[in-house]
PyMOL commands that place a pseudoatom at each C-alpha (Angstrom):
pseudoatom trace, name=CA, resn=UNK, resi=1, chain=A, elem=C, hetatm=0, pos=[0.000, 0.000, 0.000]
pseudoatom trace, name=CA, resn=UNK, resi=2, chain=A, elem=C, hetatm=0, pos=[1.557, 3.427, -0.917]
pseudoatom trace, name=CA, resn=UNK, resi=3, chain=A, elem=C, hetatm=0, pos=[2.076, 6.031, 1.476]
pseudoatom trace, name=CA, resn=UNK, resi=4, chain=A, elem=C, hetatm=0, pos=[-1.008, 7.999, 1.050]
pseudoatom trace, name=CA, resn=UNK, resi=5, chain=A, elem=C, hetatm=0, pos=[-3.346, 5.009, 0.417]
pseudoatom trace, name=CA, resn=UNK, resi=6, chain=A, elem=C, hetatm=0, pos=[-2.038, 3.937, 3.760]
pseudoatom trace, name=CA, resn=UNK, resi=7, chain=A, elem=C, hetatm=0, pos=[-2.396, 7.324, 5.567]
pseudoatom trace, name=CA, resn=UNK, resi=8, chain=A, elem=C, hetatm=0, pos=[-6.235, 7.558, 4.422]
pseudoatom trace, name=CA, resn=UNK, resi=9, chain=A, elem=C, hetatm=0, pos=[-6.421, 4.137, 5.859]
pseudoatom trace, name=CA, resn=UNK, resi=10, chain=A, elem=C, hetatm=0, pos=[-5.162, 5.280, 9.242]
pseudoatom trace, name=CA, resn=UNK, resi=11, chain=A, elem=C, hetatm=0, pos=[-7.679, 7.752, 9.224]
pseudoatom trace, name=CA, resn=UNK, resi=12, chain=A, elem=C, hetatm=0, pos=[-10.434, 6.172, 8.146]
pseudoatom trace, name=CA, resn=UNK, resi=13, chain=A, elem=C, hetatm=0, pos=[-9.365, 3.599, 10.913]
pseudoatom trace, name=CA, resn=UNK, resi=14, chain=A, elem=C, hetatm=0, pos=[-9.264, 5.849, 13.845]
pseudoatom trace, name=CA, resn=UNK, resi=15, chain=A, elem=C, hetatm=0, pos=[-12.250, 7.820, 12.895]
pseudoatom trace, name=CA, resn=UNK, resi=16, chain=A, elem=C, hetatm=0, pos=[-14.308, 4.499, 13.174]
pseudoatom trace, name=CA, resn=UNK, resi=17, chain=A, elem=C, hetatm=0, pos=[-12.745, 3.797, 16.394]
pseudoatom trace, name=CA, resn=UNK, resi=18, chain=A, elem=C, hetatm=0, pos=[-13.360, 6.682, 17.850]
pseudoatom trace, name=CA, resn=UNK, resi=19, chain=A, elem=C, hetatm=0, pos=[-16.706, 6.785, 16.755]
pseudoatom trace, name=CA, resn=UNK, resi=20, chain=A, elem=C, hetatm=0, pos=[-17.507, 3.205, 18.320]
pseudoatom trace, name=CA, resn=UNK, resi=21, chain=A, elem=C, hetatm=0, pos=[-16.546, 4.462, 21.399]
pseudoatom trace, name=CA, resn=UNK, resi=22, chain=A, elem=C, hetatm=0, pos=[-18.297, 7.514, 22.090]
pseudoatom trace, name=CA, resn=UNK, resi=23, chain=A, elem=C, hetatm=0, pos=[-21.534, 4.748, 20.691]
pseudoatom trace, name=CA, resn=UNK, resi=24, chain=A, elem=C, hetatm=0, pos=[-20.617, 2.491, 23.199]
pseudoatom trace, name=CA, resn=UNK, resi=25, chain=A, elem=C, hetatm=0, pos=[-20.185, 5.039, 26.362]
pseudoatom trace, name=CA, resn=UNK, resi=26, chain=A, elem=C, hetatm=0, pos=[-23.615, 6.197, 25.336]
pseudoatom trace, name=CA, resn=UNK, resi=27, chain=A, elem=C, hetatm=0, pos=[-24.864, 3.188, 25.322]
pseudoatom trace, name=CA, resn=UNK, resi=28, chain=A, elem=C, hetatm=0, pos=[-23.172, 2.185, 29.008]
pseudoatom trace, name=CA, resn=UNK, resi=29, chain=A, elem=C, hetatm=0, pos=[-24.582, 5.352, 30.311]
pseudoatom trace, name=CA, resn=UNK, resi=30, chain=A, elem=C, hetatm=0, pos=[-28.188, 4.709, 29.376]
pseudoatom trace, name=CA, resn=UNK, resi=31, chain=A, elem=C, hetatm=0, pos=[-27.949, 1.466, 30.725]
pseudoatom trace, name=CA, resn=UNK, resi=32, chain=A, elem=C, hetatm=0, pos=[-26.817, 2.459, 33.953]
pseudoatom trace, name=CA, resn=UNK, resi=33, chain=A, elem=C, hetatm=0, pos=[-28.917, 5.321, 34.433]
pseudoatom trace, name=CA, resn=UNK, resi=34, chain=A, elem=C, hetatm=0, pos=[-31.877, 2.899, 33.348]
pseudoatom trace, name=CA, resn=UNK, resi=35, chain=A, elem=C, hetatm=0, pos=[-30.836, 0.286, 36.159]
pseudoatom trace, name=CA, resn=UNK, resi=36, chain=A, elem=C, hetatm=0, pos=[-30.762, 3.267, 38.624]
pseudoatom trace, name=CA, resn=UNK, resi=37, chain=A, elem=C, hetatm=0, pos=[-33.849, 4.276, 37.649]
pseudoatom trace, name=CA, resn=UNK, resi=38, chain=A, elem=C, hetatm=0, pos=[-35.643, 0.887, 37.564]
pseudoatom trace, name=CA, resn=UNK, resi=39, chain=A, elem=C, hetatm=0, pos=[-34.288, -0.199, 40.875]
pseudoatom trace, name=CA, resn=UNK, resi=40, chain=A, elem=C, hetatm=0, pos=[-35.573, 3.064, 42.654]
pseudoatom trace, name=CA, resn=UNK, resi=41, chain=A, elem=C, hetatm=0, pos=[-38.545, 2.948, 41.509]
pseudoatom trace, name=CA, resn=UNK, resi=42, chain=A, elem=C, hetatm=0, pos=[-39.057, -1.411, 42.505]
pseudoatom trace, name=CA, resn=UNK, resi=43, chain=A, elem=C, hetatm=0, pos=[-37.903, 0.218, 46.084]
pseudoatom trace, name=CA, resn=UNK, resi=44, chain=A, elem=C, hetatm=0, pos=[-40.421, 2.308, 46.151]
pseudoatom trace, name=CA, resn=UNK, resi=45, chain=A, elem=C, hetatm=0, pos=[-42.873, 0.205, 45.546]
pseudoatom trace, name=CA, resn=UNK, resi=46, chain=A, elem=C, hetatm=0, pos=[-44.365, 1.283, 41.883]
pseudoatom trace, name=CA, resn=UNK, resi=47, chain=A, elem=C, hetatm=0, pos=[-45.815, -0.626, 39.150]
pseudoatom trace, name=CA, resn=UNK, resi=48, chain=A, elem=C, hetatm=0, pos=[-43.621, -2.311, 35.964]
pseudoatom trace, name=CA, resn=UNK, resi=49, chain=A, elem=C, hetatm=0, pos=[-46.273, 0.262, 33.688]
pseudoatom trace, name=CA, resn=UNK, resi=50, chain=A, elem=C, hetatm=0, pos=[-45.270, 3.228, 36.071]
pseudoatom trace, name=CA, resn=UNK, resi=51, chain=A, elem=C, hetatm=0, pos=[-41.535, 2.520, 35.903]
pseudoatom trace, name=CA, resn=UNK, resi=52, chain=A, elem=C, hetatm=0, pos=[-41.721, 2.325, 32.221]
pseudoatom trace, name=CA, resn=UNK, resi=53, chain=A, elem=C, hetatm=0, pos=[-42.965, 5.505, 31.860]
pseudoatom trace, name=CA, resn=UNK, resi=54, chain=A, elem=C, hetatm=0, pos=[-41.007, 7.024, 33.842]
pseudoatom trace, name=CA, resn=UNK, resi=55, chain=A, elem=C, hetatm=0, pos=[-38.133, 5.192, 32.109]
pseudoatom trace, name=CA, resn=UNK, resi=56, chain=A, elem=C, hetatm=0, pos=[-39.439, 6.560, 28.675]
pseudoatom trace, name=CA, resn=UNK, resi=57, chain=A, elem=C, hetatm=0, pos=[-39.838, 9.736, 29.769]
pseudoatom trace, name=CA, resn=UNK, resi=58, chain=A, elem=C, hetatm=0, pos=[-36.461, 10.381, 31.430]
pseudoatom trace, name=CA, resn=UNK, resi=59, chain=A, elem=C, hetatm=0, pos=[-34.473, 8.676, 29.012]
pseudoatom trace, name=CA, resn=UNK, resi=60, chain=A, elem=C, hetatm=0, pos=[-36.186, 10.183, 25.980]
pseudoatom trace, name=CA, resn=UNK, resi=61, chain=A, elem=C, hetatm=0, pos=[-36.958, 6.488, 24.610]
pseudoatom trace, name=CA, resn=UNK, resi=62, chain=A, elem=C, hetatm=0, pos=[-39.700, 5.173, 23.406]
pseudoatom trace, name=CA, resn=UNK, resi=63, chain=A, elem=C, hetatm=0, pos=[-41.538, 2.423, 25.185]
pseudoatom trace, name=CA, resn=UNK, resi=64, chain=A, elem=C, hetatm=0, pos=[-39.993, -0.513, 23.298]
pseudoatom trace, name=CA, resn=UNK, resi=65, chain=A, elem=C, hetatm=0, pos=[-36.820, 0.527, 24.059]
pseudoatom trace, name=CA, resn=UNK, resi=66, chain=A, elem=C, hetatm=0, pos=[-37.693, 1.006, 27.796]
pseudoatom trace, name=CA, resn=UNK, resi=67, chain=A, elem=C, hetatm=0, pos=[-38.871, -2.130, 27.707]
pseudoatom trace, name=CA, resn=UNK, resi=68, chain=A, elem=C, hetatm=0, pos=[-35.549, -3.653, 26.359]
pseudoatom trace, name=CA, resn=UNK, resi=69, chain=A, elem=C, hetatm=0, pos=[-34.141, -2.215, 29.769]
pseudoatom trace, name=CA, resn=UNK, resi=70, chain=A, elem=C, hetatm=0, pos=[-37.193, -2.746, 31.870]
pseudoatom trace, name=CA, resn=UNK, resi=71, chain=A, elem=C, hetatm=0, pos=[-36.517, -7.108, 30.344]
pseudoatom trace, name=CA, resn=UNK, resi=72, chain=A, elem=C, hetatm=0, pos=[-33.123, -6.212, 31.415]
pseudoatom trace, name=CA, resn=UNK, resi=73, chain=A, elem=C, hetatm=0, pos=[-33.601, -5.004, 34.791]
pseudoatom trace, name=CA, resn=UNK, resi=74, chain=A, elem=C, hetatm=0, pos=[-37.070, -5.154, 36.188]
pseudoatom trace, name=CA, resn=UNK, resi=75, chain=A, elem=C, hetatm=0, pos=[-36.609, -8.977, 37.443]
pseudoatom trace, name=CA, resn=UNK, resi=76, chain=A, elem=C, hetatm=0, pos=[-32.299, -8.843, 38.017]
for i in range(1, 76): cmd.bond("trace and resi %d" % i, "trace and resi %d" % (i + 1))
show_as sticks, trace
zoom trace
């Protein structure tokens, strides 16, 4: 590979890293606030409909996504 084939390789390369990263910390930090949320609200006693909404609302999801995390960590 010549020089510059190789340097718009690099580029490319660490462009797509960096990109799956900042997806995947997004993704970790929804998840985690999700849990928080979902185990607050099972200690204070509200419903798996209530939680999801509030879920939903907070996260600014829509409900089948809530429910993804609400599979994930309504029963854990």
């Amino acid at each position: 590979m010549c020089n510059l084939s190789q340097g718009f390789y690099d580029e490319g390369e660490a462009k797509g890293r960096a990109e799956g990263r900042a997806e995947g910390e997004a993704k970790g930090r929804a998840e985690g606030e999700a849990k928080g949320l979902i185990n607050a609200a099972k200690e204070l006693g509200a419903s798996y409909e209530k939680t999801l909404d509030m879920v939903a609302d907070k996260l600014h999801i829509s409900h089948e996504d809530g429910k993804k995390y609400m599979d994930m960590y309504w029963n854990a």
